[in-house]
N, C-alpha and C positions, 0 to 999 in steps of 0.2 A: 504494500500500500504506500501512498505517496506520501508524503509528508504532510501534505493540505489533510491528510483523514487524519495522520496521527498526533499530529501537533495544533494546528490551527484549529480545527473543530472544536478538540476539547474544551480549548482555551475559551472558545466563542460561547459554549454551552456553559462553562463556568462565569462565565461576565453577565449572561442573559441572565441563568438561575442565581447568578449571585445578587438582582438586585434587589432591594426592598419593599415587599407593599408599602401601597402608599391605602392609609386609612379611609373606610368610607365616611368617615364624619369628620373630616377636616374644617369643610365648609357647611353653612347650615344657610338654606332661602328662607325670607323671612314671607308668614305669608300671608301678609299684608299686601306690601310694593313688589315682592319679589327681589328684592337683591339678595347678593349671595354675601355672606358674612362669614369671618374668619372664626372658630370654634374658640380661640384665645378672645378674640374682642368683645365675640358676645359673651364672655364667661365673666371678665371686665365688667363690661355694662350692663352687668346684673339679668343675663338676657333680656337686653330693651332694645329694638331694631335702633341703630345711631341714623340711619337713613329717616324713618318714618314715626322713629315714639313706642311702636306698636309695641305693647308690654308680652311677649309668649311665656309662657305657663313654667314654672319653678317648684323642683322639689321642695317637699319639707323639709329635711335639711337645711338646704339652702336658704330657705328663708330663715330658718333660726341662725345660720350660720351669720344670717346678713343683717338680723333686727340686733340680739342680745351684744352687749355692750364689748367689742375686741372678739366678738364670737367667742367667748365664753359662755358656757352655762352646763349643765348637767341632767342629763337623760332622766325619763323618768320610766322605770318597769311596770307596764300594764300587765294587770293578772287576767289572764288567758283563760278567754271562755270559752262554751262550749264550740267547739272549729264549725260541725254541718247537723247544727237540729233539727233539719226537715230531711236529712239523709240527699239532697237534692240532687236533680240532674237534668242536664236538655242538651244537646250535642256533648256535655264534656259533665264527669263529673265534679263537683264544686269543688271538694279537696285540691282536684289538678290545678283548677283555677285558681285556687288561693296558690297553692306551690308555685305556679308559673310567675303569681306577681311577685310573690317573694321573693324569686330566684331573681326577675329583672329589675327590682327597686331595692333588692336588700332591706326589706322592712319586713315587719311582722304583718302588718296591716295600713289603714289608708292615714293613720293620725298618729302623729308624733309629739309625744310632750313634754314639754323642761322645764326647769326652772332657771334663772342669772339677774343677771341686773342689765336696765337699760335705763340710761341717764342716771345710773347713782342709784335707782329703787328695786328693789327686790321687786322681780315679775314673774308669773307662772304664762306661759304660752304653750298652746295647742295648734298645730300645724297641721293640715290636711295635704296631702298628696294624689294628688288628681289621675297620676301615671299606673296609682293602685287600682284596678277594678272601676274608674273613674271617678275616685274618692269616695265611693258610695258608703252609705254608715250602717253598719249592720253590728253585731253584740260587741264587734269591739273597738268602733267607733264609740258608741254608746259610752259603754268603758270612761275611755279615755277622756270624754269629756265632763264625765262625773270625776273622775281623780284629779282631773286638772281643776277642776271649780272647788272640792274641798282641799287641795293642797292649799291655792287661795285663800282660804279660808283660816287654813291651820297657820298658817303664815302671815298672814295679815296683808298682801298683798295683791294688786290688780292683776286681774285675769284678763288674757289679748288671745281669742283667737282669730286663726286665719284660714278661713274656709275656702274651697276649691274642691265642688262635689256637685256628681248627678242626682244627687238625692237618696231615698233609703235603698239597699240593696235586695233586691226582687228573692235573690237565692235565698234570704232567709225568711221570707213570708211575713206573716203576723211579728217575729220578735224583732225584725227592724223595723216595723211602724210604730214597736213600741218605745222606739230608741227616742220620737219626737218626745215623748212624755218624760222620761227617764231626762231628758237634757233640758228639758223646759224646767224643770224641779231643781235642778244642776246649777241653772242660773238663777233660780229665783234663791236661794243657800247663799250665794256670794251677793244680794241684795241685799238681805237680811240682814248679812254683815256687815252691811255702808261700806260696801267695798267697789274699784268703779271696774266693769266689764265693756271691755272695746271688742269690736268685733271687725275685723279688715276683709273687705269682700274679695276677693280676686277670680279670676274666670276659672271657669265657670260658679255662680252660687246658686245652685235649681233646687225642684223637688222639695222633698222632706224637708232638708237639710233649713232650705230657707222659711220653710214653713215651721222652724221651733226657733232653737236660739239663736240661727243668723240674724234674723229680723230683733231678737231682743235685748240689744246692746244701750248704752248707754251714749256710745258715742261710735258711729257707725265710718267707717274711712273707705272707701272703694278704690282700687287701681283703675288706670285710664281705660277704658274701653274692656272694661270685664262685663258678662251678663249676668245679674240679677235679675231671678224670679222663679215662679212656680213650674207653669207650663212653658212649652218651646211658643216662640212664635208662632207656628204654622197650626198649631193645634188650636190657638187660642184664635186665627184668623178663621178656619174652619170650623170652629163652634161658631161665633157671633157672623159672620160672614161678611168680614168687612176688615179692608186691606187695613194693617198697623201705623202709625205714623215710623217716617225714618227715625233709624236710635231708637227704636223702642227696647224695654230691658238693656239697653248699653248704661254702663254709672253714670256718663253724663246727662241723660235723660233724667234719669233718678231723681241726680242732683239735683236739676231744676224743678224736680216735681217734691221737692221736699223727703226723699224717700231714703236719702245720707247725707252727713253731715258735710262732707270732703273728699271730695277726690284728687289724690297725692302719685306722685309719681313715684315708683318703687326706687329709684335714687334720693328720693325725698323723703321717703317711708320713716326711718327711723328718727330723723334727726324730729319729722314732727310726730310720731309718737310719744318721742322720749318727752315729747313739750306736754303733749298732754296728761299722761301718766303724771309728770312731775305738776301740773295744775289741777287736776285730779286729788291727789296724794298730800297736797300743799296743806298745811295742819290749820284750823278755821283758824279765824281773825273775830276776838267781838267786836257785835258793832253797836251801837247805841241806838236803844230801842226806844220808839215813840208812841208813847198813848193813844190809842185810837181816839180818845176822848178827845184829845187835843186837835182833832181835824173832824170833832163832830159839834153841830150846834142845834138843838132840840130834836136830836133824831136826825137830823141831815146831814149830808158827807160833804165838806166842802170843798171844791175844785183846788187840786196840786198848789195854783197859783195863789189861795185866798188861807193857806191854813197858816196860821201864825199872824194873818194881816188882824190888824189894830179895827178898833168898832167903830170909826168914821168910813174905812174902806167898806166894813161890812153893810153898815147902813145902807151905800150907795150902792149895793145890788141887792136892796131889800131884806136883807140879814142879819136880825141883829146881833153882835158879837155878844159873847157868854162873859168876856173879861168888861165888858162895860160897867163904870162904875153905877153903884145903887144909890138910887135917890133917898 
């Protein structure tokens, strides 16, 4: 054989097979505008398109890694309820499915919860992860948001969480619908306790989910362009029969309809959390209290402008003053 087989080829097959894949998630399209964005940049920019704004969807993790104070804080161990109580199945049985998301999110389930400090104040946060089963809340969502609202409790500190869920989980029938009660009870415990519960909407917040304690926060914060609400759009256009206004369920809709408080940009996110937790948290102030008596005159309330005014003022709108002297 010639030397081109015994020399050169090999050489050629070791250069070709020697070189490196190149990864498939280098680049990620945003898909919003469609640009393609570097897997470093957008890991940087909190995954927020730097072309368009557009906020795409972040693990739990992540967001705790991004809110608590130097990404510190410390895990909290949910007790492990029952895995499949309806025994369920429809193409795949529910065990596989729980296994499959665990195996690709590394989670036990769709909510994560910790405790640290953000701006200086001890906080318990509850994190949903959307990439679980589509954060849907089933026995041990439920869980979770009960141990994160008496940790709260036990601790004397504001409870945040951060929802991102299709609502209750179908695979477990009856005991996820019973999770809306179970979490409603959850948040009403850290009321109790004059303690203040935020809630940060982020996309998706549907279903159940919004229909118990997303909706019952004290101070409600939404990401740009997340959906809030019950039903999808298109269900809600074919019941009443009649096209939706544009933005409808997007947070800024919301906003304008009074239905959250702020809409913050997940770059913004924490520095105005921490503002509020700390005005929240911020220990009363007395203030000096005024007799009603003082702003009544025979039974009548007198206008802001007339309460402390002298009995010639009152005269002249017909009223006579209480401090006027007696003849």
């Amino acid at each position: 054989m010639s030397w081109i087989a015994n020399f050169v080829r090999p050489k050629l097959r070791e250069l070709v097979g020697g070189r490196k894949e190149v990864p498939d998630n280098l680049w990620h399209k945003c898909p919003n505008c469609g640009q393609m964005i570097f897997h470093r940049d957008l890991t940087k920019n909190l995954r927020v398109c730097q072309h368009c704004d557009h906020h795409m969807r972040l693990g739990a993790k992540e967001r705790l890694d991004m809110l608590f104070d130097d990404g510190k804080y410390e895990k909290v161990e949910l007790q492990a309820p029952v895995t499949d109580p309806l025994k369920f199945r429809d193409i795949k049985r529910y065990t596989d499915r729980l296994k499959e998301a665990q195996t690709k999110t590394k989670a036990k389930d769709a909510i994560l919860v910790a405790h640290g400090e953000v701006g200086g104040i001890r906080t318990v946060m509850a994190a949903f992860d959307f990439s679980f089963m589509g954060g849907s809340m089933g026995l041990a969502v439920g869980e979770g948001v009960l141990t994160a609202a008496r940790l709260a409790v036990m601790q004397q500190a504001p409870l945040v969480v951060l929802t991102s869920s299709g609502g209750a989980r179908m695979q477990e029938g009856i005991h996820s619908l019973m999770q809306l009660a179970r979490t409603t009870i959850a948040v009403e415990e850290v009321r109790e306790a004059g303690l203040p519960y935020i809630v940060v909407l982020c996309d998706p917040t549907t279903g159940g989910v919004s229909a118990s304690f997303a909706m019952l926060g004290d101070i409600h914060i939404a990401e740009p362009g997340a959906v809030i609400g019950f039903a999808g759009q298109r269900v809600i256009e074919q019941t009443i029969r009649e096209t939706l206004p544009e933005g409808f369920q997007r947070a800024e809709y919301l906003y304008e309809h009074g239905m959250v408080d702020m809409v913050v940009s997940r770059r913004e996110l924490r520095d105005r959390l921490a503002q509020v937790i700390n005005l929240l948290m911020a220990p009363g102030k007395p203030g000096e209290l005024v007799p009603i008596a003082d702003g009544t005159i025979e039974g009548e309330i007198l206008p802001p402008e007339k309460v402390g005014a002298g009995p010639a003022e009152a005269k002249e709108d017909g009223i006579e003053g209480r401090d006027e002297p007696k003849k």
